[in-house]
N, C-alpha and C positions, 0 to 999 in steps of 0.2 A: 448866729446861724448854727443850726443842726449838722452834723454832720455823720452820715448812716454809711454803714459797710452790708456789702450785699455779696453773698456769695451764689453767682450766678453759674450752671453748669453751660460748659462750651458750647453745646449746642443750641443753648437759649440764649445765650451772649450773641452764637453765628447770627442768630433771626436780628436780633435785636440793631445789629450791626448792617444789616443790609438795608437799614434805611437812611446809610450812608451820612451820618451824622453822629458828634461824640455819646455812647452811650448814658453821660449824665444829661443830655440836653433830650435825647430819647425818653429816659426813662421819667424825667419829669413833666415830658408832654403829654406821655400816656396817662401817668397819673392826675394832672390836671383835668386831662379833657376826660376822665371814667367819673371823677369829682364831678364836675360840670352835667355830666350826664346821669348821675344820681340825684341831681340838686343838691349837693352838698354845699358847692359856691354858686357863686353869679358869676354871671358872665364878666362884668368890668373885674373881679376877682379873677377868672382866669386869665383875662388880658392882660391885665397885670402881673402875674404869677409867669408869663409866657413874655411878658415883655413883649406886647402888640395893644393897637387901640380895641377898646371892646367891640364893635363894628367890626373889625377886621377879623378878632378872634370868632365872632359870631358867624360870618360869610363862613371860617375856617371849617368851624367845628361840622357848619351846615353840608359842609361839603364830604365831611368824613360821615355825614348819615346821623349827626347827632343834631336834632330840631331846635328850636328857639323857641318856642312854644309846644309844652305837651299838656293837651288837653282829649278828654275823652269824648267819643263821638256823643255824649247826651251833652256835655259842655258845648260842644263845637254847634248841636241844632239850635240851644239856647240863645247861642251867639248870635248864632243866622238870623231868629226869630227877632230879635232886636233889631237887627237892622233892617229886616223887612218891614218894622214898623214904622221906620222914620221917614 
């Protein structure tokens, strides 16, 4: 295991802290789920990395406004058109 020092100024530490949880468990959720949402990982990778099932991680992240599918609206007619043909 890595271990990184971070010098955080007080008032970024205060934010960081008012989500009432230790700020390494903070700071590596935010960094998973901005991972997750660049597609850097997967999803069973940030469950993992977050210590939750992928499913559960996926409900999470959906709920914090980060999707599970991002696809563009010319993907998304394509989509449709398929299924309207079946």
């Amino acid at each position: 295991m890595k271990t990184v020092e971070l010098d955080l100024e007080d008032d970024f530490a205060g934010l960081l802290l008012q989500l009432n949880q230790p700020l390494k468990t903070t700071i590596r959720e935010l960094v998973v789920l901005e991972l997750y949402r660049q597609g850097k990982i997967s999803s069973g990778k940030a469950g993992q990395l977050l210590n939750m099932p992928r499913f559960v991680f996926v409900n999470y992240a959906s709920r914090l406004g980060i999707p599970f599918f991002t696809m563009t609206e010319d993907e998304w007619k394509a989509e449709k058109e398929l299924i309207d043909k079946l």
